[in-house]
C-alpha positions in Angstrom: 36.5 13.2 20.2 33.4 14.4 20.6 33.3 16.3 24.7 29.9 16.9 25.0 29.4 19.9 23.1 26.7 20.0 20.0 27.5 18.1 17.1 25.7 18.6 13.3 23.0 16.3 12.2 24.4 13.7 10.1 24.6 13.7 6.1 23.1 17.7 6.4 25.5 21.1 5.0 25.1 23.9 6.0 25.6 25.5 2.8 24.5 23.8 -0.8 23.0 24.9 -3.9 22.5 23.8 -7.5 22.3 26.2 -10.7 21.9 24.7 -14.0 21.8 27.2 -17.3 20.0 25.5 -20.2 19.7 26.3 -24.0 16.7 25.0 -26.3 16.5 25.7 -30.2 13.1 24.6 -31.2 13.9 20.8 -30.0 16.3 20.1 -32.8 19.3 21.0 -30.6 19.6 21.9 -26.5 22.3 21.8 -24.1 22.9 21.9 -20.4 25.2 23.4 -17.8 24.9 22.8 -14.2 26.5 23.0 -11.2 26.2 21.6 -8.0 28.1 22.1 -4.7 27.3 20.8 -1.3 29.6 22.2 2.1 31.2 19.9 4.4 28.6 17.8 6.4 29.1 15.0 9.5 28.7 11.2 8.0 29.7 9.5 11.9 29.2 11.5 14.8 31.1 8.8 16.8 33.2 5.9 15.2 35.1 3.1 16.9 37.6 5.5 18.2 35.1 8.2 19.5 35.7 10.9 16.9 33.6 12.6 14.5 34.0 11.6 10.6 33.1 14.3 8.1 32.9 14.7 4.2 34.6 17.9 2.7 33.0 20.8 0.9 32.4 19.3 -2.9 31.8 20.8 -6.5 31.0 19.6 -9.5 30.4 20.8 -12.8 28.0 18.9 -15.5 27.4 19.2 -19.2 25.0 18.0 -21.9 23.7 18.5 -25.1 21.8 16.4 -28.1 20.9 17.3 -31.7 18.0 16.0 -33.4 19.1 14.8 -37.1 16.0 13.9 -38.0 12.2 13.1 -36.8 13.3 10.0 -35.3 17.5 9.7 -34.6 19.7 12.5 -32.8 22.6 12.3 -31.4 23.7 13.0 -27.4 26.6 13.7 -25.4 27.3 14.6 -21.5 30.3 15.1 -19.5 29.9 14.5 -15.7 32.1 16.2 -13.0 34.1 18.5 -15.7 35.7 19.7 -12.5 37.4 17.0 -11.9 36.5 17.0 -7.9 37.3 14.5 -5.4 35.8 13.6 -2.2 37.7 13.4 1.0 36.6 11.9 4.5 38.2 13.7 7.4 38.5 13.4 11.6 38.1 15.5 14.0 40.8 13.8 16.2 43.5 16.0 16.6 45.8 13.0 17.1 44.9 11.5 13.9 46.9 12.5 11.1 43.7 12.9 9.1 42.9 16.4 11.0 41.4 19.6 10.1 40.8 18.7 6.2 44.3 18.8 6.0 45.4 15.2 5.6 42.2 13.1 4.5 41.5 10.4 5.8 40.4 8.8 2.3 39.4 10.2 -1.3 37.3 9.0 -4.0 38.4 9.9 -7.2 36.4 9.2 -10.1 37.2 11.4 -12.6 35.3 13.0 -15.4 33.1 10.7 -17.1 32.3 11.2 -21.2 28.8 9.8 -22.5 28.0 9.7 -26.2 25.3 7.8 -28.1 22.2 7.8 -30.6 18.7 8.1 -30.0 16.2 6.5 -32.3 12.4 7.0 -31.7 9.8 4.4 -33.6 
């Protein structure tokens, strides 16, 4: 519960940066590697019950890469969140349960994700 004291400007980290490394032979074959991370930020400074809802630090690693078979087909792939990170929604009630990033108060939990296919150009 929020006493009066300054609170964060919702949906901003403090801390976040991306990095991406990326590899291009002559357009017949590239790939990418990137990274992304984002600390943990305030989504509700004040819900129902008066206390302050935030979203954990998060991390998650990406991949791609295609291959040009010929003038007009090539083939792609990407993996998204290689990590396999989860986001968690916290309180700052230190009656709830949900606590100090300890015990969350939810967590999404997608996964990695694979993507293949073919490109054709006319």
């Amino acid at each position: 519960m929020n006493n009066g004291s300054p609170i964060a400007f919702p949906g901003v980290s403090e801390f976040s940066f991306n990095s991406a490394l990326y590899y291009d032979k002559g357009g017949r074959f590239n790939a990418r590697l990137a990274y992304t991370y984002r600390d943990q930020f305030l989504i509700l400074a004040n819900d129902v019950f008066g206390q302050e809802q935030w979203v954990a630090d998060y991390g998650q690693l990406d991949a791609s890469a295609s291959y040009k078979i010929s003038d007009v087909i090539s083939v792609f792939g990407e993996a998204i969140n290689l990590s396999n990170s989860r986001n968690k929604l916290f309180s700052t009630n230190a009656s709830s349960p949900a606590f100090n990033f300890e015990r969350p108060i939810s967590v999404e939990h997608v996964g990695m994700q694979l993507g293949f296919g073919v490109r054709a150009t006319f």
